[in-house]
PyMOL Python script that loads the backbone (N, CA, C, O; Angstrom):
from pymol import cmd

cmd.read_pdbstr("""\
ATOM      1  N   UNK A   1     -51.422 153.801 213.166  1.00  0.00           N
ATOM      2  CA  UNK A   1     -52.268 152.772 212.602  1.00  0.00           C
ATOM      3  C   UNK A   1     -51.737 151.409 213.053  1.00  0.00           C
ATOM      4  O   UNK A   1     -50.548 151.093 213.087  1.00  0.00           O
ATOM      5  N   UNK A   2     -52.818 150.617 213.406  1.00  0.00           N
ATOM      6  CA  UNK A   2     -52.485 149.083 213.935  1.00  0.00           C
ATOM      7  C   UNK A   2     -51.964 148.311 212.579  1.00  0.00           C
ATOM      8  O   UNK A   2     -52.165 148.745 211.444  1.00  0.00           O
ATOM      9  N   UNK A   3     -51.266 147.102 212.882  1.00  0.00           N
ATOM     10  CA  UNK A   3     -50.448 146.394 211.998  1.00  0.00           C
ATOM     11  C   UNK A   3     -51.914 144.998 212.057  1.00  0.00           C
ATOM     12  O   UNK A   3     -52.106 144.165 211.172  1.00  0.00           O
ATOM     13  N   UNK A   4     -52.515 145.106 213.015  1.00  0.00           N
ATOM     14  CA  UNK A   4     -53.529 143.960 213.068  1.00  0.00           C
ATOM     15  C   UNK A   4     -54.246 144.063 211.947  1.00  0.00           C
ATOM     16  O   UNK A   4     -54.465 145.131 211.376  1.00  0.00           O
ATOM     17  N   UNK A   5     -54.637 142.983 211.588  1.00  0.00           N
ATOM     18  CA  UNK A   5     -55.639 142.872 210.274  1.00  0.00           C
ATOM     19  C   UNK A   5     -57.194 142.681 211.023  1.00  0.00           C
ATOM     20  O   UNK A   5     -57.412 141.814 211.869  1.00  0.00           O
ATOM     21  N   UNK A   6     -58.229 143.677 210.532  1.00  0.00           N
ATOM     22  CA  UNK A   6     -59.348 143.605 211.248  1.00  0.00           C
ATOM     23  C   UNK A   6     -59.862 142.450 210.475  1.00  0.00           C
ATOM     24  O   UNK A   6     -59.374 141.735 209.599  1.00  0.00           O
ATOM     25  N   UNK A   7     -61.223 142.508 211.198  1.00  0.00           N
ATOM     26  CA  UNK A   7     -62.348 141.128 210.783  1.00  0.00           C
ATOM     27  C   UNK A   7     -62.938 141.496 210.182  1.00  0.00           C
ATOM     28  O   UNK A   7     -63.399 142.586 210.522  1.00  0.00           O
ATOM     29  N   UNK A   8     -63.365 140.969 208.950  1.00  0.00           N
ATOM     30  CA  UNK A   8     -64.527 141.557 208.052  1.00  0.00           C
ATOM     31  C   UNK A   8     -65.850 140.643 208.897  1.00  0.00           C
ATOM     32  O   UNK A   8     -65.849 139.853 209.840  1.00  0.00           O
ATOM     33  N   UNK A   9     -66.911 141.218 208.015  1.00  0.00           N
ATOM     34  CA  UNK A   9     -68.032 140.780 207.957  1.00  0.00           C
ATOM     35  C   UNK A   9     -68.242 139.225 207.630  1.00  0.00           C
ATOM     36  O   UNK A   9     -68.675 138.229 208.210  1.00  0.00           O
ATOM     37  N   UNK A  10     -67.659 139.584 206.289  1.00  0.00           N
ATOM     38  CA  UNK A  10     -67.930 137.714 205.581  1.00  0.00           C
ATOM     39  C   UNK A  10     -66.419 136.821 206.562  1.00  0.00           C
ATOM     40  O   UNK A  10     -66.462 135.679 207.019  1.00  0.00           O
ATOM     41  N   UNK A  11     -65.585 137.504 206.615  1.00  0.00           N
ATOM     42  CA  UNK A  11     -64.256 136.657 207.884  1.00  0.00           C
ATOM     43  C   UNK A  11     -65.362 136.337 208.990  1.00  0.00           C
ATOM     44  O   UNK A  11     -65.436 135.129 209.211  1.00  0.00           O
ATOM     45  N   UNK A  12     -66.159 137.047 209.669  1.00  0.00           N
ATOM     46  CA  UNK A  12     -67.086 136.627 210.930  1.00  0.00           C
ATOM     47  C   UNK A  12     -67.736 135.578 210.539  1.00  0.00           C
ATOM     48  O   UNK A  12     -67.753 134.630 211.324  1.00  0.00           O
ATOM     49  N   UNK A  13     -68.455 135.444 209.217  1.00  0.00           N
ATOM     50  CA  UNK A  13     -69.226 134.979 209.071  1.00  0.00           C
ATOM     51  C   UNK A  13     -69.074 133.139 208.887  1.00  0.00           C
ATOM     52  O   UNK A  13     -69.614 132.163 209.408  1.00  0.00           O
ATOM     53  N   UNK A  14     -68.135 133.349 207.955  1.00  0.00           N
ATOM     54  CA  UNK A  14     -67.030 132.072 207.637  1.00  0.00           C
ATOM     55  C   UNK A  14     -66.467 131.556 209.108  1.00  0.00           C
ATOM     56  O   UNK A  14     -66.803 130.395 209.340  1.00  0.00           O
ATOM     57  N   UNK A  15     -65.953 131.967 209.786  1.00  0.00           N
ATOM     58  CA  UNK A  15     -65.235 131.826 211.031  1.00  0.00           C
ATOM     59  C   UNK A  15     -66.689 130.790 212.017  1.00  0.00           C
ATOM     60  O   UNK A  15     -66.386 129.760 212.618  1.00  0.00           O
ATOM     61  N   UNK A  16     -68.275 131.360 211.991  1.00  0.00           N
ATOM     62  CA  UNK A  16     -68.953 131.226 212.539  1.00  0.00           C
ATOM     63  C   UNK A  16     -69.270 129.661 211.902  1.00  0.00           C
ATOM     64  O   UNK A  16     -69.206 128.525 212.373  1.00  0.00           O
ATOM     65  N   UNK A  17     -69.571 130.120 210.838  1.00  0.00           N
ATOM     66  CA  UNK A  17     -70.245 128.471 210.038  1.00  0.00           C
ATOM     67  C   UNK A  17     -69.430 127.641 210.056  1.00  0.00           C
ATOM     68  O   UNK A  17     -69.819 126.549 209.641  1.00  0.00           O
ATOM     69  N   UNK A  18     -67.954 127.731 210.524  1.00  0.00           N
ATOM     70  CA  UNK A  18     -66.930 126.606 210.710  1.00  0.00           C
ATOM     71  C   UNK A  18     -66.685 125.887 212.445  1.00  0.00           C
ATOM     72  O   UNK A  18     -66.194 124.863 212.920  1.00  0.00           O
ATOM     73  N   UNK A  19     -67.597 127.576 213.134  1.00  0.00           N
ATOM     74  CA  UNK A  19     -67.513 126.383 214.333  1.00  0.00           C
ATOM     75  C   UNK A  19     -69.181 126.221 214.788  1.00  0.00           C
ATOM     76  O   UNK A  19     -69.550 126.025 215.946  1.00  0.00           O
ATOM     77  N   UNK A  20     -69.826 126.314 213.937  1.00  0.00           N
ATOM     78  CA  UNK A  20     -71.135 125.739 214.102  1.00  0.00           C
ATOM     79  C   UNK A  20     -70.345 124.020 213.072  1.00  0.00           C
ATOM     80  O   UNK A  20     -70.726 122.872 213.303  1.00  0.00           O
ATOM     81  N   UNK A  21     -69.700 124.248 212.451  1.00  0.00           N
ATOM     82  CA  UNK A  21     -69.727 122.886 212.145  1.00  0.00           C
ATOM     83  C   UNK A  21     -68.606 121.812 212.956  1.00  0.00           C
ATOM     84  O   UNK A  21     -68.544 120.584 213.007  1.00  0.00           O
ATOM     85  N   UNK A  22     -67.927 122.699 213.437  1.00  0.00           N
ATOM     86  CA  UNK A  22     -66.796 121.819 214.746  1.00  0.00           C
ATOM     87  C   UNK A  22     -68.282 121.327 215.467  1.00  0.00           C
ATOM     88  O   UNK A  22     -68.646 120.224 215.058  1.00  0.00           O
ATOM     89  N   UNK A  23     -69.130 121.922 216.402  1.00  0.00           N
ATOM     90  CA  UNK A  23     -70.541 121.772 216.642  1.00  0.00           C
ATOM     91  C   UNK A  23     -71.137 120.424 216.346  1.00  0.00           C
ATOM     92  O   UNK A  23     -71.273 119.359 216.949  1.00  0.00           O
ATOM     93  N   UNK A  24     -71.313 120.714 215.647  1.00  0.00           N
ATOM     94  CA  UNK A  24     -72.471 119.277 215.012  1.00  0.00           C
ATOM     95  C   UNK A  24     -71.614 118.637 214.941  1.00  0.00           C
ATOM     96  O   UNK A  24     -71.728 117.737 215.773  1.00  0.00           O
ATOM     97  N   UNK A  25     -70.227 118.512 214.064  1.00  0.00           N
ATOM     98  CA  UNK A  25     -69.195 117.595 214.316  1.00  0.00           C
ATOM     99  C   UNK A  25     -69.458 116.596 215.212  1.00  0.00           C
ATOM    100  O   UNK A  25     -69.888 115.445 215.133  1.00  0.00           O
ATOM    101  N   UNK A  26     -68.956 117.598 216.412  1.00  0.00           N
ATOM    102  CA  UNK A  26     -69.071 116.531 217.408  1.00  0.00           C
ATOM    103  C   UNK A  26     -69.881 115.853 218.071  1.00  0.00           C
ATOM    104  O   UNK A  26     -69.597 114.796 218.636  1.00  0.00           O
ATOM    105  N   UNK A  27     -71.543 116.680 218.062  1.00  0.00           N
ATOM    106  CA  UNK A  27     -72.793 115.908 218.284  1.00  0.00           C
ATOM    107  C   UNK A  27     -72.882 114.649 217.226  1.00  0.00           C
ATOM    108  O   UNK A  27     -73.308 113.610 217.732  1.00  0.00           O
ATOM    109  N   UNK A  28     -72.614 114.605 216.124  1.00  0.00           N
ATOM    110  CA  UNK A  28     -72.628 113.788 214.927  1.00  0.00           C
ATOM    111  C   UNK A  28     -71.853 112.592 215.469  1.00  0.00           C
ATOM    112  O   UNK A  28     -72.353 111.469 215.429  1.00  0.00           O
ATOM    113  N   UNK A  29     -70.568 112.826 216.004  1.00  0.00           N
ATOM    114  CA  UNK A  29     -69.416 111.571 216.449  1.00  0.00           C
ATOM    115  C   UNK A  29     -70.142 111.151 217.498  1.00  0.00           C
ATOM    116  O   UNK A  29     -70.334 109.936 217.529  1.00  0.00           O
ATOM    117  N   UNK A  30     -70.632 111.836 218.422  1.00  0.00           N
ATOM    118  CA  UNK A  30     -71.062 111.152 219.734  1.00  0.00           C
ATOM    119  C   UNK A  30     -72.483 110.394 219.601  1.00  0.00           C
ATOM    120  O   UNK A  30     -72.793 109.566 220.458  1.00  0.00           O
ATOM    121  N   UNK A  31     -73.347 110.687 218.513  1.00  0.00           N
ATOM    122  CA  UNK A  31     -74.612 109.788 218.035  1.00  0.00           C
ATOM    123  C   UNK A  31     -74.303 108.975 217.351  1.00  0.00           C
ATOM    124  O   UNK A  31     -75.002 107.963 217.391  1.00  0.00           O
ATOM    125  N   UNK A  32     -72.973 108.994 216.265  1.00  0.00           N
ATOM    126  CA  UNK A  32     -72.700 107.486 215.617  1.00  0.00           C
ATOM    127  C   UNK A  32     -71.725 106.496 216.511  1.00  0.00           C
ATOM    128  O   UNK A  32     -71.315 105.472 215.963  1.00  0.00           O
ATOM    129  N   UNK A  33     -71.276 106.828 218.123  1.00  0.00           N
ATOM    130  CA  UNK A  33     -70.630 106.465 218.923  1.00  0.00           C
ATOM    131  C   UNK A  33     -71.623 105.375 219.935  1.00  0.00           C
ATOM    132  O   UNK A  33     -71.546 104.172 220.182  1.00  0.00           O
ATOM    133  N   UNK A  34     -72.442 106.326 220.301  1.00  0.00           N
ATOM    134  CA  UNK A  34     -73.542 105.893 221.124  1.00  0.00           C
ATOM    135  C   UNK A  34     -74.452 104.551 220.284  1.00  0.00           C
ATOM    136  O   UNK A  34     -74.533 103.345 220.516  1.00  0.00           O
ATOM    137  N   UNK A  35     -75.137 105.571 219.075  1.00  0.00           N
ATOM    138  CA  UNK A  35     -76.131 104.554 218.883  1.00  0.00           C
ATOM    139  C   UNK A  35     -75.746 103.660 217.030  1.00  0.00           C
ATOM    140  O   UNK A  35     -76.611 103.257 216.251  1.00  0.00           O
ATOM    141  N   UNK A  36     -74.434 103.608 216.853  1.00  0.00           N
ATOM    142  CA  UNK A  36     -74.154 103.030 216.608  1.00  0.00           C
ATOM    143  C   UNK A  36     -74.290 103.130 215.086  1.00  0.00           C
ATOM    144  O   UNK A  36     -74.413 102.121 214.390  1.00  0.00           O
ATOM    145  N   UNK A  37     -74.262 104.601 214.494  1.00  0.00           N
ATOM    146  CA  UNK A  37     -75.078 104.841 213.348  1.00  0.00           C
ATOM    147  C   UNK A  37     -73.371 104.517 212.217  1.00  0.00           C
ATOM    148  O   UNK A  37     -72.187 104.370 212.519  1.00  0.00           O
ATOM    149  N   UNK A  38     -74.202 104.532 210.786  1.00  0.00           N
ATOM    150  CA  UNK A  38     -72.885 104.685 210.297  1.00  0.00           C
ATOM    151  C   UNK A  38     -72.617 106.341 209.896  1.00  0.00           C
ATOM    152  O   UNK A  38     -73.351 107.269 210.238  1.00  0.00           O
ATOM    153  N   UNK A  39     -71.282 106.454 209.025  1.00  0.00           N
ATOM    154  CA  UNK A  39     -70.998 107.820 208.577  1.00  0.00           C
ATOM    155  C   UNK A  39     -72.037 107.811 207.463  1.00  0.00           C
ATOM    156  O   UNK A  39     -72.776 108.754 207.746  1.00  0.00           O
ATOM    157  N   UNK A  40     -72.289 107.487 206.828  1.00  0.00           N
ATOM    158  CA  UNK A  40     -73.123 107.735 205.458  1.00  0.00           C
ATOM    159  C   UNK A  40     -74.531 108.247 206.336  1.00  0.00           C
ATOM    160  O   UNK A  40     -75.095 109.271 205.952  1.00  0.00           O
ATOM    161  N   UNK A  41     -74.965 107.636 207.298  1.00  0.00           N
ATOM    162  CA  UNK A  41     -76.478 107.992 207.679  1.00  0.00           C
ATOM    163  C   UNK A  41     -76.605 108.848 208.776  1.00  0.00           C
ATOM    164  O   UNK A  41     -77.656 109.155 209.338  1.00  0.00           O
ATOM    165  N   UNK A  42     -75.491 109.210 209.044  1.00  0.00           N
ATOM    166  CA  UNK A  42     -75.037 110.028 210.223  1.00  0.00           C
ATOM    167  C   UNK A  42     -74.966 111.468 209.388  1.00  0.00           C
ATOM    168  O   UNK A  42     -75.790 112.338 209.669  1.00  0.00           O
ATOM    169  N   UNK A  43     -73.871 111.725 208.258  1.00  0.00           N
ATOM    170  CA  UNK A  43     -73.892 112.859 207.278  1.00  0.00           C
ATOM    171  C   UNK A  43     -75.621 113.058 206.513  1.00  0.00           C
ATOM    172  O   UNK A  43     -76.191 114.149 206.532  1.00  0.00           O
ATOM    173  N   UNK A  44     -76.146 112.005 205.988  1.00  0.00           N
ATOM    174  CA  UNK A  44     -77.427 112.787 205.741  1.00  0.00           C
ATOM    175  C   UNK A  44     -78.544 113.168 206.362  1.00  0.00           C
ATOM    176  O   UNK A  44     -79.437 113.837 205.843  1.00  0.00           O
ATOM    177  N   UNK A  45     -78.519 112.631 207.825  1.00  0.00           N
ATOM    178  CA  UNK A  45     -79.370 112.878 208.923  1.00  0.00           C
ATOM    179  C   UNK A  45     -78.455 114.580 209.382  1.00  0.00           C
ATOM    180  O   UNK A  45     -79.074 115.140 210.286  1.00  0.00           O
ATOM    181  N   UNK A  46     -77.814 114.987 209.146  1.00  0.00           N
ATOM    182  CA  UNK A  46     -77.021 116.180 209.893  1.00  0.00           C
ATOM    183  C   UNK A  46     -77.549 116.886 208.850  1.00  0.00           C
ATOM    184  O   UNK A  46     -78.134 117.948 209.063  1.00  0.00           O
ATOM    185  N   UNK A  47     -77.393 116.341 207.516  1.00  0.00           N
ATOM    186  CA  UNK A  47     -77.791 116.963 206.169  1.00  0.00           C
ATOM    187  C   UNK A  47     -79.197 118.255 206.261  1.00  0.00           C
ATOM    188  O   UNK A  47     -79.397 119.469 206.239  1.00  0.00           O
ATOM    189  N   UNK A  48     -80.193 116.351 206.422  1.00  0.00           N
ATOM    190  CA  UNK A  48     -81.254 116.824 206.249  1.00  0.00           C
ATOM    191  C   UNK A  48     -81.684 117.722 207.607  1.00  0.00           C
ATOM    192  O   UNK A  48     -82.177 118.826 207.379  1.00  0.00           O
ATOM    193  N   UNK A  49     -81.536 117.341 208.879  1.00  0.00           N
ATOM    194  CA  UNK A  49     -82.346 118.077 209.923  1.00  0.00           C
ATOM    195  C   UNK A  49     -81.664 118.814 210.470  1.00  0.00           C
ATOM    196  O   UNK A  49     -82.373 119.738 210.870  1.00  0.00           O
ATOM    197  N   UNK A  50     -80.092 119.040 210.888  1.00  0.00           N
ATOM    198  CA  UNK A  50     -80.106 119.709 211.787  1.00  0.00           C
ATOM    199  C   UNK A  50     -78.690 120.977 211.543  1.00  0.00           C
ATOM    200  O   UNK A  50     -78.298 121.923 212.226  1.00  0.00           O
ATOM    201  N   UNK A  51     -78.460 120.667 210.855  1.00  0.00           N
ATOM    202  CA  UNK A  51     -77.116 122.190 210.013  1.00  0.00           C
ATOM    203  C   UNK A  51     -77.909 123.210 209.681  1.00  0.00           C
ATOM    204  O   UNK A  51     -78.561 123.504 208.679  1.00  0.00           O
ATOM    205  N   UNK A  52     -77.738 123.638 210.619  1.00  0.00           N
ATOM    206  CA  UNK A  52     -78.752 125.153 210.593  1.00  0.00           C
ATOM    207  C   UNK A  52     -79.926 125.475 210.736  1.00  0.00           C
ATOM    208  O   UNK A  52     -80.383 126.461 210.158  1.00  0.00           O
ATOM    209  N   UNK A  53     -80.672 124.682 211.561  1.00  0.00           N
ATOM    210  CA  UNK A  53     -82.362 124.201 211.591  1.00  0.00           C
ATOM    211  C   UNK A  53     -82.275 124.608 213.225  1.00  0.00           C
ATOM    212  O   UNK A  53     -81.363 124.645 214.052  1.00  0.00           O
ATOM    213  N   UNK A  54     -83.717 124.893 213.239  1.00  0.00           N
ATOM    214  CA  UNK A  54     -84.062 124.732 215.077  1.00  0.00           C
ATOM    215  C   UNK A  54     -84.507 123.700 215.434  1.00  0.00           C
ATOM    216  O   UNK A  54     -85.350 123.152 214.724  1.00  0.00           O
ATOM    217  N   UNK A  55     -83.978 122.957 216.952  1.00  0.00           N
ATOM    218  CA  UNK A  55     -83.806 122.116 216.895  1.00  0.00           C
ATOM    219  C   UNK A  55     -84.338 122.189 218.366  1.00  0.00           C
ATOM    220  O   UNK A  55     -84.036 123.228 218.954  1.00  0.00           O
ATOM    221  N   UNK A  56     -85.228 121.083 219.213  1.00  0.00           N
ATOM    222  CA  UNK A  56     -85.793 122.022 220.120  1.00  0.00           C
ATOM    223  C   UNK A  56     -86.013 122.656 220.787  1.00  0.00           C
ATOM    224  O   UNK A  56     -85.983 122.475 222.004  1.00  0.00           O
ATOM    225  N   UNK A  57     -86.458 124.101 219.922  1.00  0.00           N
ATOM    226  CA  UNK A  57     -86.449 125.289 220.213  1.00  0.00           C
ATOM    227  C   UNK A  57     -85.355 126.042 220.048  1.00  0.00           C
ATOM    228  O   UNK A  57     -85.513 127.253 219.894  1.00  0.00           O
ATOM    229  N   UNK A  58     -83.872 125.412 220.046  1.00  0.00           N
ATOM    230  CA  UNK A  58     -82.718 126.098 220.032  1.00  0.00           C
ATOM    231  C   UNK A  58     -82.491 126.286 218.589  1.00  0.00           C
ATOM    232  O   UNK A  58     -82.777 125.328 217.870  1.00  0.00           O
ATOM    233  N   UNK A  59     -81.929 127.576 217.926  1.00  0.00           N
ATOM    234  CA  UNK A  59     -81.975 128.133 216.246  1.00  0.00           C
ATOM    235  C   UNK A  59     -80.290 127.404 216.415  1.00  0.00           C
ATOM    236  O   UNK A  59     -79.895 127.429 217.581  1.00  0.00           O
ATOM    237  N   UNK A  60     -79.640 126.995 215.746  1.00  0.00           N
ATOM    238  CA  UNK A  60     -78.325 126.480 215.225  1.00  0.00           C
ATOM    239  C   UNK A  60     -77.709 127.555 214.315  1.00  0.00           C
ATOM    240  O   UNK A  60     -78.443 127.977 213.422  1.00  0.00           O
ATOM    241  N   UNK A  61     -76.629 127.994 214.398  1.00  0.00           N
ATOM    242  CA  UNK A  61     -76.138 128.565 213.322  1.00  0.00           C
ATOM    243  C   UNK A  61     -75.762 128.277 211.600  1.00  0.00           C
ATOM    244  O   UNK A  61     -74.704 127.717 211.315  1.00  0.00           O
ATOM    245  N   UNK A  62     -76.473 128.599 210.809  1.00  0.00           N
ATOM    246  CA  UNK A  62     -75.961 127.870 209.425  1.00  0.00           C
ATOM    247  C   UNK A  62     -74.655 127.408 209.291  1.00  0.00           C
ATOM    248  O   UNK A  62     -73.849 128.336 209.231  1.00  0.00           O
ATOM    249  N   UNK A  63     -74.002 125.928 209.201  1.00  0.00           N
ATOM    250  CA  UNK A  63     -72.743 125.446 208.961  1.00  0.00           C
ATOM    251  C   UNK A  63     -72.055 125.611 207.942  1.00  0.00           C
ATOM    252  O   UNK A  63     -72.715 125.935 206.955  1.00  0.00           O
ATOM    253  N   UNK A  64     -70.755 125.493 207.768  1.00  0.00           N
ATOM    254  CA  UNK A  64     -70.284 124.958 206.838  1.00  0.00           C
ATOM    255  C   UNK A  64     -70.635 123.662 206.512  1.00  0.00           C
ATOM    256  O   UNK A  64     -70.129 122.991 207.412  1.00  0.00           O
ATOM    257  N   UNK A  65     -71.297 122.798 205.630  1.00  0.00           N
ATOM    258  CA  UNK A  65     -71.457 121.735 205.235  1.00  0.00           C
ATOM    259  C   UNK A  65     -70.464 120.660 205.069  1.00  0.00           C
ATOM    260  O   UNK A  65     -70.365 119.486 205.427  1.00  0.00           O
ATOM    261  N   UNK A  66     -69.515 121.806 204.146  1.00  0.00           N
ATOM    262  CA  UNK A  66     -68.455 120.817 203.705  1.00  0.00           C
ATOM    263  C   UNK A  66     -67.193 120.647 204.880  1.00  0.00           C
ATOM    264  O   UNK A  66     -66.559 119.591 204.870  1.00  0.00           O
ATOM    265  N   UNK A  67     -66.903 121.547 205.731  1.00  0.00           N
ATOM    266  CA  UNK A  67     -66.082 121.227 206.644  1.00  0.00           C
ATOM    267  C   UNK A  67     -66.598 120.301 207.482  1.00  0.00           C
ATOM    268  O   UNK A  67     -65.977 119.241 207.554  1.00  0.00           O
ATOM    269  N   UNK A  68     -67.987 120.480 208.412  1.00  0.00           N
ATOM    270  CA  UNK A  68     -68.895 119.387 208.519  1.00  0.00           C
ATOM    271  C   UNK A  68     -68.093 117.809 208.335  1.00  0.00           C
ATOM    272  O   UNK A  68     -67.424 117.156 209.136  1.00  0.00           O
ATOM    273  N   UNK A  69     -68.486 117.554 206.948  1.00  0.00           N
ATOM    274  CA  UNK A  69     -68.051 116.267 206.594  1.00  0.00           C
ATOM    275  C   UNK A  69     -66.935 115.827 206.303  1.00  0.00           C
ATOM    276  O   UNK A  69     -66.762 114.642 206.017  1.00  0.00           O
ATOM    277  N   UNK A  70     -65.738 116.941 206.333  1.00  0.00           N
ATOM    278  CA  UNK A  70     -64.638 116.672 206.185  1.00  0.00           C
ATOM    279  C   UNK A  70     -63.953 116.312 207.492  1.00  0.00           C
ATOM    280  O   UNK A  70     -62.840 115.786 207.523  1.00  0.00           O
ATOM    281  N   UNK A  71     -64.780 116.666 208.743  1.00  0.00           N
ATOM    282  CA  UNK A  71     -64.240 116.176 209.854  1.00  0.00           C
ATOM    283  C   UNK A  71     -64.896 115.274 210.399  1.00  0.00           C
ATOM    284  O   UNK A  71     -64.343 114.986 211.461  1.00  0.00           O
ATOM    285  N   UNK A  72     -65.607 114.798 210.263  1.00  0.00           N
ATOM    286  CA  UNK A  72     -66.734 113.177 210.204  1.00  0.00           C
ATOM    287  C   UNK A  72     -65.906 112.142 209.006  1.00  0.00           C
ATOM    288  O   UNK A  72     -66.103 110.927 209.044  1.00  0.00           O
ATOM    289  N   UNK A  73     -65.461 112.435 208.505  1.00  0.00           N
ATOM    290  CA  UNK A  73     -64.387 111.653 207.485  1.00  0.00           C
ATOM    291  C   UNK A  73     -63.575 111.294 207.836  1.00  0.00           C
ATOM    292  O   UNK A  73     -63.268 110.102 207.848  1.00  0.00           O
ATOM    293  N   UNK A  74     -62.685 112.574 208.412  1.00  0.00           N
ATOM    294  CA  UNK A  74     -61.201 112.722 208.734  1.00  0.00           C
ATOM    295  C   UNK A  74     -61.053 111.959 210.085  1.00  0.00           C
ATOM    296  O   UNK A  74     -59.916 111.604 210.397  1.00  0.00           O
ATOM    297  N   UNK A  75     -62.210 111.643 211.009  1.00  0.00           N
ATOM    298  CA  UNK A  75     -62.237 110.665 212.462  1.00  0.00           C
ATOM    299  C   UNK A  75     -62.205 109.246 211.848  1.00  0.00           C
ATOM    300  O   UNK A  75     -61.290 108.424 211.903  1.00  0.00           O
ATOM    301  N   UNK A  76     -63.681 109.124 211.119  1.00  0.00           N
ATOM    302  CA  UNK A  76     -63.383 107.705 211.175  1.00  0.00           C
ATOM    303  C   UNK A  76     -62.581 107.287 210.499  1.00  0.00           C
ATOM    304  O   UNK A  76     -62.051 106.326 211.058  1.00  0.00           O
ATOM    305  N   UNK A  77     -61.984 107.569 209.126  1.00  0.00           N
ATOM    306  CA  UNK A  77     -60.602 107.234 208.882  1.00  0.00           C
ATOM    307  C   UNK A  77     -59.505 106.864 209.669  1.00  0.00           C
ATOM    308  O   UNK A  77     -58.890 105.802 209.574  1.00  0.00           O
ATOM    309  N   UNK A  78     -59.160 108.290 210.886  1.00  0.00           N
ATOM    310  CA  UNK A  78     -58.369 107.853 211.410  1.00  0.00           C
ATOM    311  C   UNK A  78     -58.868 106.486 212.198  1.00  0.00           C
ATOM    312  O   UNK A  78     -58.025 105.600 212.339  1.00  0.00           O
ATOM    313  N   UNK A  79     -59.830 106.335 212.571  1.00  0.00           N
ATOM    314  CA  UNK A  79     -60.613 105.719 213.977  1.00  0.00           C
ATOM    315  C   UNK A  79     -60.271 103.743 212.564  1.00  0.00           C
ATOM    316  O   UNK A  79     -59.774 102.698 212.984  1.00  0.00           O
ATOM    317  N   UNK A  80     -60.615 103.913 211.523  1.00  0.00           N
ATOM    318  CA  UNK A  80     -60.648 102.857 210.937  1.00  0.00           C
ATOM    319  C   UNK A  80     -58.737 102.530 211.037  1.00  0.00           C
ATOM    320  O   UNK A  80     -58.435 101.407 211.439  1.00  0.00           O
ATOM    321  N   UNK A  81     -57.956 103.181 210.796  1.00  0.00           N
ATOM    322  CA  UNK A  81     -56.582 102.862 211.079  1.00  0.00           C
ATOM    323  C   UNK A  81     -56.178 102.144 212.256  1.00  0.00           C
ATOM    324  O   UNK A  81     -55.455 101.153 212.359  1.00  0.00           O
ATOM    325  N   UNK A  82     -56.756 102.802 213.098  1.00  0.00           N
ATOM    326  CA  UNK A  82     -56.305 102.154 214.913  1.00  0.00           C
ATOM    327  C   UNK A  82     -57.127 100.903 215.052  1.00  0.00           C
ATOM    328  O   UNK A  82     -57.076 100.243 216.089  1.00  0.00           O
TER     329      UNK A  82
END
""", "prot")
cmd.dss("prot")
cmd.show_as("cartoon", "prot")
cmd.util.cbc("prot")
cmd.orient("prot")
């Protein structure tokens, strides 16, 4: 018997919605980079349209939400320090 710990179902699943939200993450940084949006309107525009929505034509994987915004936080924080 292997010493490896297999993957569950809900481990896949969790694992997935965290890098669908690395994902948008970074589409999110590079649209409040570009066009200049803030974090507040940047998180409810990700909110409302596109964490887990099709988007055109392409289906997105359902995110984590809250990791999502914990790394849209955790930038410009740092980004407000420097």
């Amino acid at each position: 018997m292997s010493d490896i710990p297999k993957r569950t179902e809900g481990a896949d699943r969790t694992a997935n919605q965290r890098g669908a939200a690395r994902l948008a993450a970074v589409q999110a940084l590079y649209q409040m980079d570009i066009g200049r949006v803030s974090l507040e309107d940047t998180l409810a525009q990700f909110s409302a349209f596109h964490l887990g929505r099709e988007i055109e034509g392409d289906q997105y994987l359902p995110a984590d939400a809250d990791f999502f915004r914990q790394i849209l936080a955790g930038v410009a924080k740092h980004q407000a320090r420097n």
